[in-house]
mmCIF file as Biopython writes it, N, C-alpha, C and O atoms, coordinates in Angstrom:
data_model
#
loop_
_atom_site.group_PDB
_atom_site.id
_atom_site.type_symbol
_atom_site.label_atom_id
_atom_site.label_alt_id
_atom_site.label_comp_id
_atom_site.label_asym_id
_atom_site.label_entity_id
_atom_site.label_seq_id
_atom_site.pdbx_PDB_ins_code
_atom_site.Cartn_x
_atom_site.Cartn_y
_atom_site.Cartn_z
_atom_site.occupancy
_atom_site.B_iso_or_equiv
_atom_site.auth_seq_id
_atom_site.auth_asym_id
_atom_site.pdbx_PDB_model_num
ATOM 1   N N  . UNK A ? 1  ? -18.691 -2.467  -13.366 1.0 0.0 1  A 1 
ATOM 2   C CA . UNK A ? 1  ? -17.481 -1.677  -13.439 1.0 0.0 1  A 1 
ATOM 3   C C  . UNK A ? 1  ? -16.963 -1.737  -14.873 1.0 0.0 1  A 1 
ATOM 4   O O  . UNK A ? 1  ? -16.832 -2.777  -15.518 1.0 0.0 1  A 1 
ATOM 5   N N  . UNK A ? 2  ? -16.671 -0.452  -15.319 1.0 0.0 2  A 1 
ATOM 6   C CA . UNK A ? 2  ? -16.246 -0.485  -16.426 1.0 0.0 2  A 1 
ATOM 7   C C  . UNK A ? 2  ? -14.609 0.483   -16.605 1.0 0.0 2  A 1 
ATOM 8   O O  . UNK A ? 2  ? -14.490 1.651   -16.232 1.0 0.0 2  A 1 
ATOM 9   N N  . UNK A ? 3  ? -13.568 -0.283  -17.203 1.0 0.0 3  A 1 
ATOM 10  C CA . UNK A ? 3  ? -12.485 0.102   -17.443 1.0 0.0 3  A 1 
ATOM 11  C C  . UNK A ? 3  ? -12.077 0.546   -18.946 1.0 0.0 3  A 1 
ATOM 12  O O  . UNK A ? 3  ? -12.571 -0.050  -19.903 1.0 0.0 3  A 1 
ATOM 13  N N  . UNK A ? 4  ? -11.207 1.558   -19.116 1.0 0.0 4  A 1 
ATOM 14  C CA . UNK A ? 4  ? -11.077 1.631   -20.507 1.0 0.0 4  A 1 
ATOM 15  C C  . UNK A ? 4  ? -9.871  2.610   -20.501 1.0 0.0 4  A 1 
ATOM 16  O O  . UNK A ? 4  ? -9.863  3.727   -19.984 1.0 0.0 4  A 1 
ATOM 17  N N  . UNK A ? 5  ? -9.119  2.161   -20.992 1.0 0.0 5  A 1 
ATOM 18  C CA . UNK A ? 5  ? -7.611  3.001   -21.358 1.0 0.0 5  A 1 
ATOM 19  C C  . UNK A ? 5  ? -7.462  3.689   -22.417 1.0 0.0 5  A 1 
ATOM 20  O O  . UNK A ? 5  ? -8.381  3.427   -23.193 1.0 0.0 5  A 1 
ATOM 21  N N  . UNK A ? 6  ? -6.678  4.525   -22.874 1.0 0.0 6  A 1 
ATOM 22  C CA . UNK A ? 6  ? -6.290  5.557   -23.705 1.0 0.0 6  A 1 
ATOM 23  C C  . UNK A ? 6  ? -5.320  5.869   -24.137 1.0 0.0 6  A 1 
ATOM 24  O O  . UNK A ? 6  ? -5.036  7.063   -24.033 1.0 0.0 6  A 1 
ATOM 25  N N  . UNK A ? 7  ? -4.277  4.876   -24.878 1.0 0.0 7  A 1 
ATOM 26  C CA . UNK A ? 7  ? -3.028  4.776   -25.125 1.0 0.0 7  A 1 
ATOM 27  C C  . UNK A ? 7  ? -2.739  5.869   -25.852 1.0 0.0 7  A 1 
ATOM 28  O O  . UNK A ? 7  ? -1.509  5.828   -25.891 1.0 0.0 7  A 1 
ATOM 29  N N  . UNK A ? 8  ? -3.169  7.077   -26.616 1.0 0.0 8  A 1 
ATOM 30  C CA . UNK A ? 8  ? -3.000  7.904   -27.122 1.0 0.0 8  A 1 
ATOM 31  C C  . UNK A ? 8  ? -2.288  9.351   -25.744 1.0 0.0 8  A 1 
ATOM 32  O O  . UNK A ? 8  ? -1.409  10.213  -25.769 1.0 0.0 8  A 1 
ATOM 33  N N  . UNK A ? 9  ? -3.208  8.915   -24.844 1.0 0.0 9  A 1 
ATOM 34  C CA . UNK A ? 9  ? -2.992  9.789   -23.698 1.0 0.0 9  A 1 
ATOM 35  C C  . UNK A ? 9  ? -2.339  8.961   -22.546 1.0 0.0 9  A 1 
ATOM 36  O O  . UNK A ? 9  ? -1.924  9.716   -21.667 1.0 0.0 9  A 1 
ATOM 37  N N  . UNK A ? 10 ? -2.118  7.622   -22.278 1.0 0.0 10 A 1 
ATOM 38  C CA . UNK A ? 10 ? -2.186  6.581   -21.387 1.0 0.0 10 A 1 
ATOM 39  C C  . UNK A ? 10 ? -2.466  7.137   -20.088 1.0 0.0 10 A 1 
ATOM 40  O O  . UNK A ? 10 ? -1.740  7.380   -19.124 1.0 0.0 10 A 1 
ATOM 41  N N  . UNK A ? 11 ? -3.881  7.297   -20.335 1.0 0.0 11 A 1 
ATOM 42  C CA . UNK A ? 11 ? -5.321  7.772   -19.087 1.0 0.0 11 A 1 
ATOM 43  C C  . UNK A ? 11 ? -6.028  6.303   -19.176 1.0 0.0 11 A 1 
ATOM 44  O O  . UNK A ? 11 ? -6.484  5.689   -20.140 1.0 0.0 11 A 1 
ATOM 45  N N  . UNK A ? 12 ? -5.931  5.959   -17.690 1.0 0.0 12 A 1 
ATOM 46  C CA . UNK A ? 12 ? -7.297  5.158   -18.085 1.0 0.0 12 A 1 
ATOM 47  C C  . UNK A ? 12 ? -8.258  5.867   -16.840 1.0 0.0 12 A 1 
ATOM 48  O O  . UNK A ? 12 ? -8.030  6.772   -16.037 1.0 0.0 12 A 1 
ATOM 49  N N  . UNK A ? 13 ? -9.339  5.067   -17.077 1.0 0.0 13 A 1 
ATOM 50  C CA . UNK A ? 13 ? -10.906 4.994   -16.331 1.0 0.0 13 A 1 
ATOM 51  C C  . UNK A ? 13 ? -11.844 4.498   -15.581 1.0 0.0 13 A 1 
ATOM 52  O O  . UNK A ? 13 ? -12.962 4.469   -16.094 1.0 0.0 13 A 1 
ATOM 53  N N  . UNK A ? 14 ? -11.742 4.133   -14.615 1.0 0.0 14 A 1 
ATOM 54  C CA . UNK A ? 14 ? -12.337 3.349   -14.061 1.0 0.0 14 A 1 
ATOM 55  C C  . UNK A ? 14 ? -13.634 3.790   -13.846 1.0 0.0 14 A 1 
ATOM 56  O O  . UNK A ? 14 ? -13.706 4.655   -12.974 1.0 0.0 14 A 1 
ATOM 57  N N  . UNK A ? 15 ? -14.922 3.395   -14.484 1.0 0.0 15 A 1 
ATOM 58  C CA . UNK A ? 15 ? -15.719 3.716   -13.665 1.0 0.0 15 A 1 
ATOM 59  C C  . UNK A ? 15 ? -16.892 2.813   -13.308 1.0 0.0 15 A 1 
ATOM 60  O O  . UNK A ? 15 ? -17.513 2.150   -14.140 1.0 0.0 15 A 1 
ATOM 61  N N  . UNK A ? 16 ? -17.232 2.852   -11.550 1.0 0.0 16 A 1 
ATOM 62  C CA . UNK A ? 16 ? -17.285 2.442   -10.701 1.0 0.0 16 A 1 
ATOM 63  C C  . UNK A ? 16 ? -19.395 1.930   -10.708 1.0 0.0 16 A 1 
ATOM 64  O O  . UNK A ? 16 ? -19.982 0.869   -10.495 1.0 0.0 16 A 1 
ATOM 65  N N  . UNK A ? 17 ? -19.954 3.600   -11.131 1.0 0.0 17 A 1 
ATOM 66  C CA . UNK A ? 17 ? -21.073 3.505   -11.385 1.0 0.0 17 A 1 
ATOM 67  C C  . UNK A ? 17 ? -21.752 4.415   -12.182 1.0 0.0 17 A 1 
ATOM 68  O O  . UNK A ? 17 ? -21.223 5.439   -12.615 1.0 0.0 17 A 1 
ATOM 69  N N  . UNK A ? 18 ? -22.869 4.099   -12.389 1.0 0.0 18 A 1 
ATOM 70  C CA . UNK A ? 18 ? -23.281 5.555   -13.839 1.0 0.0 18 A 1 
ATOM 71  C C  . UNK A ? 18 ? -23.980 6.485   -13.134 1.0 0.0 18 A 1 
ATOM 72  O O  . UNK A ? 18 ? -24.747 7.170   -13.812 1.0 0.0 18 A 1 
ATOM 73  N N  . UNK A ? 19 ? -23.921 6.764   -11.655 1.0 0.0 19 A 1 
ATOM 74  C CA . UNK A ? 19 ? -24.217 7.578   -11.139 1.0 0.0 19 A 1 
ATOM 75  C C  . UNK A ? 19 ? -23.340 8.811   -11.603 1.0 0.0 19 A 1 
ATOM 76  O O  . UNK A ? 19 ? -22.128 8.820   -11.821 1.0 0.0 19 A 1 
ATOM 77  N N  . UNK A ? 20 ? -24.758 10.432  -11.756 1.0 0.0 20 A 1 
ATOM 78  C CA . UNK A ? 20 ? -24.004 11.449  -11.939 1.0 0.0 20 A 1 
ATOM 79  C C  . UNK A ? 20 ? -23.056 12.044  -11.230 1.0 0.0 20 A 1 
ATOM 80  O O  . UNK A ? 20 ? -23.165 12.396  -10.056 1.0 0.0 20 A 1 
ATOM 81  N N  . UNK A ? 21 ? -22.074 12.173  -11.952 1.0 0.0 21 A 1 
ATOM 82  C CA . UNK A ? 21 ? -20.801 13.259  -10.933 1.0 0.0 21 A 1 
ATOM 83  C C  . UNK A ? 21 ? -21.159 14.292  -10.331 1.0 0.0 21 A 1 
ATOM 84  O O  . UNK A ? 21 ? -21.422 15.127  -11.197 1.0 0.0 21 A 1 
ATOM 85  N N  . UNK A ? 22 ? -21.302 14.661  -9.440  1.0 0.0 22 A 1 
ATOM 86  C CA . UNK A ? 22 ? -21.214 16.146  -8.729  1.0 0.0 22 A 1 
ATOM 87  C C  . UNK A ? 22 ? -19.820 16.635  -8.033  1.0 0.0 22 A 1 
ATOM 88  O O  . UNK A ? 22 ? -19.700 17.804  -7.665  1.0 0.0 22 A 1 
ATOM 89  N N  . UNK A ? 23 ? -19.098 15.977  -7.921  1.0 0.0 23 A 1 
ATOM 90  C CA . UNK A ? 23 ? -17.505 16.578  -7.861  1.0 0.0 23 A 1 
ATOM 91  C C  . UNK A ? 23 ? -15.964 15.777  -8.172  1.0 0.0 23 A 1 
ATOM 92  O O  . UNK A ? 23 ? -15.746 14.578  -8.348  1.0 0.0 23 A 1 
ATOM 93  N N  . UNK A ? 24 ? -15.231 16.679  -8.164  1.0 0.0 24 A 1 
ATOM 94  C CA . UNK A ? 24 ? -14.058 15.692  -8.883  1.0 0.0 24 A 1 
ATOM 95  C C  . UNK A ? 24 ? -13.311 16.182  -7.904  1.0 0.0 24 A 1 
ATOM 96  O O  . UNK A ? 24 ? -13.363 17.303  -7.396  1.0 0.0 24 A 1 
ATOM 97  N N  . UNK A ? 25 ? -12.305 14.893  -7.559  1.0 0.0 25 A 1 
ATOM 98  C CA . UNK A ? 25 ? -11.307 15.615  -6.553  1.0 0.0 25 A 1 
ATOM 99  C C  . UNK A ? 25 ? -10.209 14.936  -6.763  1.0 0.0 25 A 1 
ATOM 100 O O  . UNK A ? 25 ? -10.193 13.720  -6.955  1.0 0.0 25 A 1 
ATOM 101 N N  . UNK A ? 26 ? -8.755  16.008  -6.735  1.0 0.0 26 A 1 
ATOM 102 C CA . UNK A ? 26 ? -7.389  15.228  -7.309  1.0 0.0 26 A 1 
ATOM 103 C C  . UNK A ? 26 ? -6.868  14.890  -5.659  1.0 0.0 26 A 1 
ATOM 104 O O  . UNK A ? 26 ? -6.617  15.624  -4.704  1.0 0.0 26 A 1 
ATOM 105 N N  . UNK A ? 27 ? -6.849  13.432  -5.854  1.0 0.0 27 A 1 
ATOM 106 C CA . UNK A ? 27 ? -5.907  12.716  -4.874  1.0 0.0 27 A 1 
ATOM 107 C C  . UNK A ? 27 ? -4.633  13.012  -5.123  1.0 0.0 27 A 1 
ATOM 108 O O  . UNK A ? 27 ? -3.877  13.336  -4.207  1.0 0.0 27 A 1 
ATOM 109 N N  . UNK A ? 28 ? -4.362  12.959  -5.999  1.0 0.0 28 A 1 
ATOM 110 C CA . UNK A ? 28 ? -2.655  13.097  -6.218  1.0 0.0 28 A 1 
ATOM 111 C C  . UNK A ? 28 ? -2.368  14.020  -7.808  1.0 0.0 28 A 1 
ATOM 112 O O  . UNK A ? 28 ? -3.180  14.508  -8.595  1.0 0.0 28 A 1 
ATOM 113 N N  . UNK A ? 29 ? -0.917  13.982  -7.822  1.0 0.0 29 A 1 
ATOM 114 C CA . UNK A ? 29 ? -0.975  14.603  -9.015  1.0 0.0 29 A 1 
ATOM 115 C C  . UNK A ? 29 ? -1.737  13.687  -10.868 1.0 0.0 29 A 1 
ATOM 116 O O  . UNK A ? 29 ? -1.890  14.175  -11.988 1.0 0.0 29 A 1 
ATOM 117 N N  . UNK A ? 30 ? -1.893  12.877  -10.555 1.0 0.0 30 A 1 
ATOM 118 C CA . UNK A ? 30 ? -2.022  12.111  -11.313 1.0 0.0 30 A 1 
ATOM 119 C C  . UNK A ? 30 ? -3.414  10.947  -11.257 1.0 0.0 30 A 1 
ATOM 120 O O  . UNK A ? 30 ? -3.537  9.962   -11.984 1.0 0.0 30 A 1 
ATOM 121 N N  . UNK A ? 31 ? -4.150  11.298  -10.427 1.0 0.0 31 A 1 
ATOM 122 C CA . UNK A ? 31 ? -4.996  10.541  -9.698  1.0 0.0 31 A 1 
ATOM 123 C C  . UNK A ? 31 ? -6.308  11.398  -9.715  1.0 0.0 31 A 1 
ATOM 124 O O  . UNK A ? 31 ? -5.911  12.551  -9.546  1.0 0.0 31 A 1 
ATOM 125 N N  . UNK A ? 32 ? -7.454  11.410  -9.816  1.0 0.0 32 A 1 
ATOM 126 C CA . UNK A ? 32 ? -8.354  12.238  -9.935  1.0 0.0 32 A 1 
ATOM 127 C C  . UNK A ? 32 ? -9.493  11.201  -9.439  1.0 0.0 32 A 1 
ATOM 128 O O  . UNK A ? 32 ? -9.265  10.004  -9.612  1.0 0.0 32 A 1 
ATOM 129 N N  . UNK A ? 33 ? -10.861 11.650  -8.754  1.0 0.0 33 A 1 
ATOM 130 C CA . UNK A ? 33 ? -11.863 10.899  -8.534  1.0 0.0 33 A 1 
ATOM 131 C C  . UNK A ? 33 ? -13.240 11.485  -8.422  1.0 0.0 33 A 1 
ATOM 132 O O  . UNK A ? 33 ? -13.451 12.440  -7.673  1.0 0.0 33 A 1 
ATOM 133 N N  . UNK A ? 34 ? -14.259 10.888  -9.211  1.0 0.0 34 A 1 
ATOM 134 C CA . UNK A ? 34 ? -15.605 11.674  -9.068  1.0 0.0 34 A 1 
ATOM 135 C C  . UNK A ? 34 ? -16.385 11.177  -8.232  1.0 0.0 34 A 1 
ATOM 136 O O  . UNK A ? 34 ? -16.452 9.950   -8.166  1.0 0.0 34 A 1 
ATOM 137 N N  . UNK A ? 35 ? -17.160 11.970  -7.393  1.0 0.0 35 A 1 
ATOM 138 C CA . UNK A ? 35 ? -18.045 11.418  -6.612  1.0 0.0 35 A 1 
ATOM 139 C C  . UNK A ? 35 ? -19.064 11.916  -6.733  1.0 0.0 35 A 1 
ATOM 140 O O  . UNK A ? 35 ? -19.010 13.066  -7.169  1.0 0.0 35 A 1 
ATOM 141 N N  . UNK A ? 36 ? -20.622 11.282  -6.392  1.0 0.0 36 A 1 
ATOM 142 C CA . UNK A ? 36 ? -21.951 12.009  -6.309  1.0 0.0 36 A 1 
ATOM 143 C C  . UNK A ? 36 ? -22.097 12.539  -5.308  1.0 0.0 36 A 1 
ATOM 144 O O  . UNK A ? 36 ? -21.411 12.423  -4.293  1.0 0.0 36 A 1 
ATOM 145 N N  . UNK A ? 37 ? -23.156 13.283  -5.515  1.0 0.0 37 A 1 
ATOM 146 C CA . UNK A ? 37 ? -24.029 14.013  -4.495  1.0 0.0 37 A 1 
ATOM 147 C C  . UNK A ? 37 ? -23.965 13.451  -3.023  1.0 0.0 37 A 1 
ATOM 148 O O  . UNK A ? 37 ? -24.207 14.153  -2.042  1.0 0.0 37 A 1 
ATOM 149 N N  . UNK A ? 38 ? -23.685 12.382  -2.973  1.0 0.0 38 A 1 
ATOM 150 C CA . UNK A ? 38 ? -23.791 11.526  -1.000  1.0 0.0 38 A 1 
ATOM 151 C C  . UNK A ? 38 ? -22.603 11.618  -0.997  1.0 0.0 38 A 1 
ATOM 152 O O  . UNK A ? 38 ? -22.352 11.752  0.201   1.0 0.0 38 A 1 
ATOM 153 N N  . UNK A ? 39 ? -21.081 11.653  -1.870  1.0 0.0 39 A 1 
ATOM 154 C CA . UNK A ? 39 ? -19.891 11.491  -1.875  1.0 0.0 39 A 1 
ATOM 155 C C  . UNK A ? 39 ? -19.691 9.585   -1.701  1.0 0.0 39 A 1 
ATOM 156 O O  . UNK A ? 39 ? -19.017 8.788   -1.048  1.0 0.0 39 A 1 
ATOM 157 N N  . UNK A ? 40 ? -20.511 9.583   -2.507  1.0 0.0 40 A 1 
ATOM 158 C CA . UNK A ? 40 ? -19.991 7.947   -3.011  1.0 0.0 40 A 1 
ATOM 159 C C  . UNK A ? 40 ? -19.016 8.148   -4.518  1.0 0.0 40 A 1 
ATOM 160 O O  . UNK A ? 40 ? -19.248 9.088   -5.278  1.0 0.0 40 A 1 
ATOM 161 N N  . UNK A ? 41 ? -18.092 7.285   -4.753  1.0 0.0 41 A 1 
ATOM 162 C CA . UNK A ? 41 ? -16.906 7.265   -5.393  1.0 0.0 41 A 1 
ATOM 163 C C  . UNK A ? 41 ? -18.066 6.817   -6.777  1.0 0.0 41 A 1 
ATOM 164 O O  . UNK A ? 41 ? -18.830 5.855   -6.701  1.0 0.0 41 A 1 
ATOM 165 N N  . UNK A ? 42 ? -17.992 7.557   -7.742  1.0 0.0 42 A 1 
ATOM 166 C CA . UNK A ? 42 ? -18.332 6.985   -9.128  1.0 0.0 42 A 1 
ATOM 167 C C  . UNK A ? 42 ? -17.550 6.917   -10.033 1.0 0.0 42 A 1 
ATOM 168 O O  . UNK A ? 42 ? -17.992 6.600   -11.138 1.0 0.0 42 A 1 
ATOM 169 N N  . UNK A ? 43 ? -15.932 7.229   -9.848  1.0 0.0 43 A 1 
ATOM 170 C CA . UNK A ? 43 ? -14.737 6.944   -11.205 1.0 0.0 43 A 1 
ATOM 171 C C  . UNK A ? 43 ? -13.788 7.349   -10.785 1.0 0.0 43 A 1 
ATOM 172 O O  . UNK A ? 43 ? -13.588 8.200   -9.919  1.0 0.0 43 A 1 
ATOM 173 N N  . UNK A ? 44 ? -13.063 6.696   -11.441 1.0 0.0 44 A 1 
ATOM 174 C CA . UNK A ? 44 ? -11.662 7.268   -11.315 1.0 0.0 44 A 1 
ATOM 175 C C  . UNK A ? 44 ? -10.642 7.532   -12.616 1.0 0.0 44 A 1 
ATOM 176 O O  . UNK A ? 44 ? -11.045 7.075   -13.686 1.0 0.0 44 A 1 
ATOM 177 N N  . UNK A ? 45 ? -9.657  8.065   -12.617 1.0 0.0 45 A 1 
ATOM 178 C CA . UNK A ? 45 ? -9.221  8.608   -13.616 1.0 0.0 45 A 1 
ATOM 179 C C  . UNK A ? 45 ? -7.706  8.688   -13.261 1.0 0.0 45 A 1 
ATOM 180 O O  . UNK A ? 45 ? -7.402  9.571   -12.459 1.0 0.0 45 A 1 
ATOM 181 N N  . UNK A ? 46 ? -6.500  7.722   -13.847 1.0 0.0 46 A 1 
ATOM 182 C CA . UNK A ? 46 ? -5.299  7.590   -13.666 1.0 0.0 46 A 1 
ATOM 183 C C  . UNK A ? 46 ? -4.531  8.591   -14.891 1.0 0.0 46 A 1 
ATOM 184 O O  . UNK A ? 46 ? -4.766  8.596   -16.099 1.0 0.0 46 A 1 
ATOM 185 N N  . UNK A ? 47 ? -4.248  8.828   -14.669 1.0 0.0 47 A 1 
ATOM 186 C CA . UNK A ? 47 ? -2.824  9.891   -15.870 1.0 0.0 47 A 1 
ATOM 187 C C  . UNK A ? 47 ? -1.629  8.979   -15.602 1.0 0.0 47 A 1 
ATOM 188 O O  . UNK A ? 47 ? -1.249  8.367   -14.605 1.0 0.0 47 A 1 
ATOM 189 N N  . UNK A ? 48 ? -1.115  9.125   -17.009 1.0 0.0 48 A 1 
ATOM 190 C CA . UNK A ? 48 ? 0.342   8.486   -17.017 1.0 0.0 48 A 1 
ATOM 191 C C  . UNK A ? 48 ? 0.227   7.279   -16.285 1.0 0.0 48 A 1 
ATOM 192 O O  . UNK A ? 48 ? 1.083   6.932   -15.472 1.0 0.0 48 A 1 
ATOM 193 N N  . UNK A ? 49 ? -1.322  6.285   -16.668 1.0 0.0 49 A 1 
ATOM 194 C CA . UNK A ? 49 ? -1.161  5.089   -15.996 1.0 0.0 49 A 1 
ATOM 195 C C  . UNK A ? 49 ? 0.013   4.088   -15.973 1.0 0.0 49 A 1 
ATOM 196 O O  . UNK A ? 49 ? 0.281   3.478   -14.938 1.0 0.0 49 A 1 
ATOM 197 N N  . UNK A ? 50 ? 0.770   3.905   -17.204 1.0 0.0 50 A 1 
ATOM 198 C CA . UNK A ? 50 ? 1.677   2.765   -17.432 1.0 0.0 50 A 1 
ATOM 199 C C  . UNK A ? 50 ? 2.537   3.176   -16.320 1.0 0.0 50 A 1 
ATOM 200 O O  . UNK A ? 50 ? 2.496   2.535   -15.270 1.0 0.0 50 A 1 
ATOM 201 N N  . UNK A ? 51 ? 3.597   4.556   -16.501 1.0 0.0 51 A 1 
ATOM 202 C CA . UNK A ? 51 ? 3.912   4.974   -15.121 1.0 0.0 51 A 1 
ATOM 203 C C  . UNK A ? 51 ? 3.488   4.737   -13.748 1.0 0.0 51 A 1 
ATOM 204 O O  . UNK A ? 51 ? 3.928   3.996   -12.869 1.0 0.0 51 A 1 
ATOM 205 N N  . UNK A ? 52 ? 2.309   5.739   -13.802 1.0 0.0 52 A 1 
ATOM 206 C CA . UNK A ? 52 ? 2.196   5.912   -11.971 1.0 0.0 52 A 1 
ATOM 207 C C  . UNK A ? 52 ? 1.144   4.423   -11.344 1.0 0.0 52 A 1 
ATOM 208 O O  . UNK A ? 52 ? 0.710   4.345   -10.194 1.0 0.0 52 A 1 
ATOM 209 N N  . UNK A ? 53 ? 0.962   3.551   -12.258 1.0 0.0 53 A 1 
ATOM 210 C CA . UNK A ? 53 ? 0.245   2.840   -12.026 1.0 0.0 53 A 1 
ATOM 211 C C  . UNK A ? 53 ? 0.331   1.646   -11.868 1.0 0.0 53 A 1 
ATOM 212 O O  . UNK A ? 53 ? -0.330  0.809   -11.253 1.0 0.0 53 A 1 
ATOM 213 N N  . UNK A ? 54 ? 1.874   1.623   -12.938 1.0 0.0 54 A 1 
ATOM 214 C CA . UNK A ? 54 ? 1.821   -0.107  -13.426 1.0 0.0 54 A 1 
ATOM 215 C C  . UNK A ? 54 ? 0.683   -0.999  -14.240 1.0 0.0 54 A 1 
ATOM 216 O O  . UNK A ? 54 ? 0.282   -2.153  -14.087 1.0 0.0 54 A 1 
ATOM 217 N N  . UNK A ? 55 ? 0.332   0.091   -15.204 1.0 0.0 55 A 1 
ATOM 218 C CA . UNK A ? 55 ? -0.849  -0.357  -16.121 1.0 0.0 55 A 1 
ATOM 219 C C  . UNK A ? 55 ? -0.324  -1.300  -17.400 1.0 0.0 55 A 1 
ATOM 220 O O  . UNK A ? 55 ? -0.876  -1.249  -18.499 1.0 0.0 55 A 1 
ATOM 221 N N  . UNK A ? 56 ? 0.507   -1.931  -17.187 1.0 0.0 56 A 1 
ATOM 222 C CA . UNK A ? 56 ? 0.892   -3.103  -18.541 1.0 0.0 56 A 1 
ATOM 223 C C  . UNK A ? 56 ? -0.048  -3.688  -18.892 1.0 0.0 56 A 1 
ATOM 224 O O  . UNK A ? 56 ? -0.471  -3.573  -20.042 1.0 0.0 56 A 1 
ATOM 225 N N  . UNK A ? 57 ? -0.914  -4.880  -17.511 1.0 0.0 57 A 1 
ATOM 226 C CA . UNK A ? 57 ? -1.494  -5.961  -17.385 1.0 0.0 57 A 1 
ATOM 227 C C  . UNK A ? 57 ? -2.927  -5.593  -17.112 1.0 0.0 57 A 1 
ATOM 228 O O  . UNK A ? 57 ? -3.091  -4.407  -16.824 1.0 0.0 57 A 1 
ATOM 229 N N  . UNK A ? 58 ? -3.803  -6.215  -17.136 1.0 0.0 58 A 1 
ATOM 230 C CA . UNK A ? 58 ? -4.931  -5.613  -15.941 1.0 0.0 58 A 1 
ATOM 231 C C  . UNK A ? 58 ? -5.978  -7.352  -15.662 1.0 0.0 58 A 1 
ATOM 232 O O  . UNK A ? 58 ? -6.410  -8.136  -16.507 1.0 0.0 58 A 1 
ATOM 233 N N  . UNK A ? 59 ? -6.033  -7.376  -14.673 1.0 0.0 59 A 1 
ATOM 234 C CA . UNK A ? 59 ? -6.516  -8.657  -14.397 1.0 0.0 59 A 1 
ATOM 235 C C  . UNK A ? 59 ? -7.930  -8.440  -13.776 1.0 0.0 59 A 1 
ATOM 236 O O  . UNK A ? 59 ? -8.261  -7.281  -13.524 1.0 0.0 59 A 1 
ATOM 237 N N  . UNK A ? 60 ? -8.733  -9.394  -13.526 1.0 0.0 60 A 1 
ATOM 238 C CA . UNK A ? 60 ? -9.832  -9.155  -12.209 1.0 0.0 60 A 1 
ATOM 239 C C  . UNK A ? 60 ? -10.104 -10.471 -11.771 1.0 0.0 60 A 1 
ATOM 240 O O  . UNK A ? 60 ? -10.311 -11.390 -12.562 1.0 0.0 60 A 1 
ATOM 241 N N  . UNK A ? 61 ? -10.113 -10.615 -10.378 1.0 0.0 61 A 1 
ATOM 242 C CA . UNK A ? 61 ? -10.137 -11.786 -9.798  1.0 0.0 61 A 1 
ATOM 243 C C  . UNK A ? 61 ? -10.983 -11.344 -8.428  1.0 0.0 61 A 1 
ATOM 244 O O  . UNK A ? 61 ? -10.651 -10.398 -7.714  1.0 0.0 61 A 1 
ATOM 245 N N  . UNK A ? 62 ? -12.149 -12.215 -8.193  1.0 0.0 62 A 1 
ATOM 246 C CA . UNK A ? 62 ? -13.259 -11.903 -6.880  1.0 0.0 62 A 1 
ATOM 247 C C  . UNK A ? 62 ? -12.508 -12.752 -6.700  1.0 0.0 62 A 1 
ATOM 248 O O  . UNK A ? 62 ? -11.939 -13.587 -7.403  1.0 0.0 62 A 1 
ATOM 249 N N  . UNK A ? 63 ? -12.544 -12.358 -5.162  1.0 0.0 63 A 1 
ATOM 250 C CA . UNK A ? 63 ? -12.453 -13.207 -4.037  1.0 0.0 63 A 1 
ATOM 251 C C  . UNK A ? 63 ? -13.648 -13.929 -3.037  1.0 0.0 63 A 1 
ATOM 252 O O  . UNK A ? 63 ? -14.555 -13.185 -2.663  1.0 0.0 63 A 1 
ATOM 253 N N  . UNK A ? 64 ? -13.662 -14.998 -2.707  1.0 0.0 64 A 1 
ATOM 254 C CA . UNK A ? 64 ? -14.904 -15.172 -2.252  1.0 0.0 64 A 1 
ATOM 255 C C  . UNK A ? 64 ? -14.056 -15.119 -0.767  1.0 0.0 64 A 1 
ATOM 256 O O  . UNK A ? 64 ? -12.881 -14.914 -0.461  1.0 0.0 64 A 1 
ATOM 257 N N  . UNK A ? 65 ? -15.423 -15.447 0.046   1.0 0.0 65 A 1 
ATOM 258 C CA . UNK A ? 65 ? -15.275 -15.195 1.766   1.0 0.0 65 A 1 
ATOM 259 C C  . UNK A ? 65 ? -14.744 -16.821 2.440   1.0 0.0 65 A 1 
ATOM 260 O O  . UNK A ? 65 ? -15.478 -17.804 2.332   1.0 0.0 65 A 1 
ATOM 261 N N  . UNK A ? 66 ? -14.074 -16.855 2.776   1.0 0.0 66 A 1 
ATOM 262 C CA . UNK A ? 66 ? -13.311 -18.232 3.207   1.0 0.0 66 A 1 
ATOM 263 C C  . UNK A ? 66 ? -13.708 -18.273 4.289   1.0 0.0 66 A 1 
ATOM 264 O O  . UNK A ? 66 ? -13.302 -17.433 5.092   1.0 0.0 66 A 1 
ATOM 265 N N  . UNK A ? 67 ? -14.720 -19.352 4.720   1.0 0.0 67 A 1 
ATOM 266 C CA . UNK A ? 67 ? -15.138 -19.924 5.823   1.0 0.0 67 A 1 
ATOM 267 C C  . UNK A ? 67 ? -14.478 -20.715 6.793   1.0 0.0 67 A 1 
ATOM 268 O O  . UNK A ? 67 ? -13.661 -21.601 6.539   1.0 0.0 67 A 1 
ATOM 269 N N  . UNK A ? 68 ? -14.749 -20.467 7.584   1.0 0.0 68 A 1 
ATOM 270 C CA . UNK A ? 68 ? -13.716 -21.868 9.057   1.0 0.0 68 A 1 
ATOM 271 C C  . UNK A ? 68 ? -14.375 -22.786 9.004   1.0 0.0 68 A 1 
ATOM 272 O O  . UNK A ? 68 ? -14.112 -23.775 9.688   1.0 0.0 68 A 1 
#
């Protein structure tokens, strides 16, 4: 996964896999997402992240599977 912001535009990017896009579809006004050919999710694309997003920080933390 690769992330990358755009403080000039504050767009960022998520993307998911380097699989080719075959369609883009706006979730919201501000929210956009590409998917391939099977309609698996390959990116995403926030507008006005600091806004609609809460893009100050950005962390990543796995979680592992907690056993009984």
């Amino acid at each position: 996964m690769k992330v990358k912001y755009f403080s000039d535009t504050d767009t960022a990017h998520v993307e998911f896999t380097g699989t080719d896009v075959h369609a883009t579809k706006e979730i919201s006004e501000n929210i956009y997402i590409d998917i391939d050919e099977k309609g698996n999710l390959v990116s995403m694309t926030i507008e006005h992240a600091k806004a609609s997003a809460g893009l100050w920080e950005f962390s990543y933390q796995e979680m592992s599977r907690q056993t009984a």
